[in-house]
C-alpha positions as semicolon CSV with decimal commas, in nm:
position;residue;x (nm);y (nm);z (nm)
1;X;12,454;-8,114;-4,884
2;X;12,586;-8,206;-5,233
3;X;12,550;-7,758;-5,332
4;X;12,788;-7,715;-5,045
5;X;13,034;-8,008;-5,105
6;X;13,099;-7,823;-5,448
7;X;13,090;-7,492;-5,304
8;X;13,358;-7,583;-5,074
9;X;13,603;-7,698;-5,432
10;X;13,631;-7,278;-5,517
11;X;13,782;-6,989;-5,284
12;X;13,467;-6,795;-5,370
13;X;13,136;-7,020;-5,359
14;X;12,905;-6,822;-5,627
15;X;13,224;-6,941;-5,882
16;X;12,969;-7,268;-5,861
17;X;12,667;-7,076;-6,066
18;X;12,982;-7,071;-6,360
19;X;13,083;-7,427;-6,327
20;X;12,926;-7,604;-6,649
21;X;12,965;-7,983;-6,543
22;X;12,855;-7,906;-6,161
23;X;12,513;-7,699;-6,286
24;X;12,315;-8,007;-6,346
25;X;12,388;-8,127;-5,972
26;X;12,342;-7,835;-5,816
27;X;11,936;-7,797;-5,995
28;X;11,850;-8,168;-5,919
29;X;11,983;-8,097;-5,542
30;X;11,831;-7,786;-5,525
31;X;11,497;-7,946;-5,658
32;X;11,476;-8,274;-5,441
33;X;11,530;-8,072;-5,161
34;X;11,300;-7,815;-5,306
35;X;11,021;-8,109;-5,290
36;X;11,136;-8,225;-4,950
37;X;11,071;-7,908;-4,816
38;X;10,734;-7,886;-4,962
39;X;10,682;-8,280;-4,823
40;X;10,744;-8,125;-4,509
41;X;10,502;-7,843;-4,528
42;X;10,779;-7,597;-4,518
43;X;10,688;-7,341;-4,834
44;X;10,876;-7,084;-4,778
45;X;11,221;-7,283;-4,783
46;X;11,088;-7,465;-5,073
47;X;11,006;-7,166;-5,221
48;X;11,374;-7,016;-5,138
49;X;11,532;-7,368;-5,278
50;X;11,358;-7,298;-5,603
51;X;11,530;-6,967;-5,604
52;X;11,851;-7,100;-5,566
53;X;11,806;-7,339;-5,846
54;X;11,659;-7,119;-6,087
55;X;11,999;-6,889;-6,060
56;X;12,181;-7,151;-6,270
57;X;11,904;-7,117;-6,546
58;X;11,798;-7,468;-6,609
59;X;11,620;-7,593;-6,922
60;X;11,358;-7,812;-6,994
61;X;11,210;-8,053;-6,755
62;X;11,453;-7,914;-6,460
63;X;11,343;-7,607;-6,510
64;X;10,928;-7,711;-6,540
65;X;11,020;-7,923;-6,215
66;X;11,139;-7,611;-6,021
67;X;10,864;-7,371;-6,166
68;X;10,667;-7,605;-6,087
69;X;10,721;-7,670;-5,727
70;X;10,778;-7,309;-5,656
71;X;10,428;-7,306;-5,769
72;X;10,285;-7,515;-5,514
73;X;10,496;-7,391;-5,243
74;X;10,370;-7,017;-5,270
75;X;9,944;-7,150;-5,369
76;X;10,010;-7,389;-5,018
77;X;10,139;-7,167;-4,810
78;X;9,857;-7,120;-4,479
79;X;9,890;-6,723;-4,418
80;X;10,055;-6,576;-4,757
81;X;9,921;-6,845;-5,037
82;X;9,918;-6,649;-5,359
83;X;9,786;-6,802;-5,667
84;X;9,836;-6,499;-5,923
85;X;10,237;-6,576;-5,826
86;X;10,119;-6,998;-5,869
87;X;9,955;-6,897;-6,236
88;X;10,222;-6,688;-6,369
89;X;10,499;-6,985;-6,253
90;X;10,269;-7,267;-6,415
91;X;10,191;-7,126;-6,685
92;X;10,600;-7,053;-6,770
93;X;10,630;-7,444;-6,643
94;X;10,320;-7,498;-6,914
95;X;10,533;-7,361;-7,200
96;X;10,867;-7,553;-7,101
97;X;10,680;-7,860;-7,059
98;X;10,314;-7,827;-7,296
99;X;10,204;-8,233;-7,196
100;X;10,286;-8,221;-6,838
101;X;9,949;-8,304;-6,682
102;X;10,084;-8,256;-6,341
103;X;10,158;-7,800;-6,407
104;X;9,834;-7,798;-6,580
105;X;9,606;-7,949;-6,271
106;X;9,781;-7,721;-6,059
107;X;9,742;-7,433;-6,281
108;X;9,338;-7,515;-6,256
109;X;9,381;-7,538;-5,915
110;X;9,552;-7,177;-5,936
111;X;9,301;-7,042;-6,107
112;X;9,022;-7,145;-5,917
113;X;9,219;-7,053;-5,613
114;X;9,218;-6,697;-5,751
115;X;8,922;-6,674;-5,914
116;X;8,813;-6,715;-5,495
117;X;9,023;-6,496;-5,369
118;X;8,941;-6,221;-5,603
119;X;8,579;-6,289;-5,478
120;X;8,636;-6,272;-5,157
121;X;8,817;-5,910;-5,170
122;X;8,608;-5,775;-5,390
123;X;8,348;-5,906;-5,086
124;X;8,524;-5,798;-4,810
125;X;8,561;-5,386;-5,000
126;X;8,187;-5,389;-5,124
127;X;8,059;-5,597;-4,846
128;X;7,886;-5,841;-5,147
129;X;7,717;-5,550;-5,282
130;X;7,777;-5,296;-5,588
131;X;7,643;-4,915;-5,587
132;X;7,293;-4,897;-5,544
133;X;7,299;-5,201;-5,282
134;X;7,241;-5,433;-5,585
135;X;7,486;-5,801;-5,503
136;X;7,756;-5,793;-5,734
137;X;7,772;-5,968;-6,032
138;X;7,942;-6,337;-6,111
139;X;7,886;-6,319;-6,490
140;X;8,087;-6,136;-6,722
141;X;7,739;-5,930;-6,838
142;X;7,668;-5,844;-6,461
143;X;8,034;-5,740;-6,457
144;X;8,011;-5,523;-6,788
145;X;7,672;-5,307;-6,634
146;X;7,854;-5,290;-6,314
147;X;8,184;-5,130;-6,521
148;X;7,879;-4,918;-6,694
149;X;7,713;-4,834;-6,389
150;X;8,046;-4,708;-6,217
151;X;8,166;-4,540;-6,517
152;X;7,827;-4,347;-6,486
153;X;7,874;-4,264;-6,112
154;X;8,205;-4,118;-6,202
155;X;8,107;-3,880;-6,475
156;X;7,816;-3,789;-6,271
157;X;8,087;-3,719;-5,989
158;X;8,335;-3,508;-6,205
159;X;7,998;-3,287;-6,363
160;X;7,892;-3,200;-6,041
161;X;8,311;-3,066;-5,891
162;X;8,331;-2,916;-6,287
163;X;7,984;-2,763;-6,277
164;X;7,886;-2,966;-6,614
165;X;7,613;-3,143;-6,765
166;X;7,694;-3,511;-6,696
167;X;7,659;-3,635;-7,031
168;X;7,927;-3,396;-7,130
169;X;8,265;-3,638;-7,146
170;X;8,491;-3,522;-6,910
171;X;8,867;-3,677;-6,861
172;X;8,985;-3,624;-6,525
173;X;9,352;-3,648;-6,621
């Protein structure tokens, strides 16, 4: 309501996004109702709102606030949640604002939020197993002989179309 009272002050309403003294309005109302939205479980208005706000390129804690809820609107959303979006806004919200406990909890909750979701494709393509029916690895050294193990399939792949001896390097490109 308070955007489009100023909006309605120029012929043309993006002459607002230039308007020095009404910027700071127009990010606090885009932010409150930015959080009301999210209150109300709506995320993808929230996440619009934030949009809106950012055009008039806030600073500091305005700008940390709206990263931030952006944030949470797109890791809460039921069908389309996407937490690589959530870690990439927190952790720009992180360097605004490097004590604000509230970005980094989320940003763990982010990260575990895609650590599972990266599970669960990799999961759903491999059904839980790796070549050679082996389950695939959680560790990083599981993960490095499964990167071996592929990397081996592959050569052995490109000797046998290129009629060479597997050991024999080949790049593909």
């Amino acid at each position: 309501v308070g955007v489009q009272s100023l909006q309605r002050m120029y012929e043309d309403p993006q002459q607002l996004v230039y308007d020095i003294d009404a910027q700071p309005v127009c990010v606090a109302s885009y932010s409150n109702a930015a959080l009301m939205a999210l209150k109300l479980e709506r995320h993808t208005l929230s996440a619009q709102l934030c949009d809106r706000g950012l055009i008039f390129s806030p600073a500091g804690s305005n700008l940390a606030k709206l990263l931030h809820r952006k944030a949470q609107a797109v890791l809460e959303r039921p069908q389309h949640s996407d937490p690589d979006v959530a870690m990439d806004l927190l952790q720009q919200a992180a360097k605004v604002e490097p004590d604000n406990r509230q970005v980094f909890q989320l940003l763990q909750r982010a990260k575990q939020a895609a650590k599972e979701k990266h599970r669960a494709a990799s999961k759903a393509l491999f059904g839980g197993k790796g070549f050679g029916g082996k389950r695939l690895a959680d560790d990083t050294a599981g993960r490095a002989d499964a990167s071996k193990e592929c990397d081996n399939h592959l050569r052995r792949g490109w000797a046998a179309l290129l009629g060479t001896s597997a050991e024999r390097t080949v790049d593909p490109y």
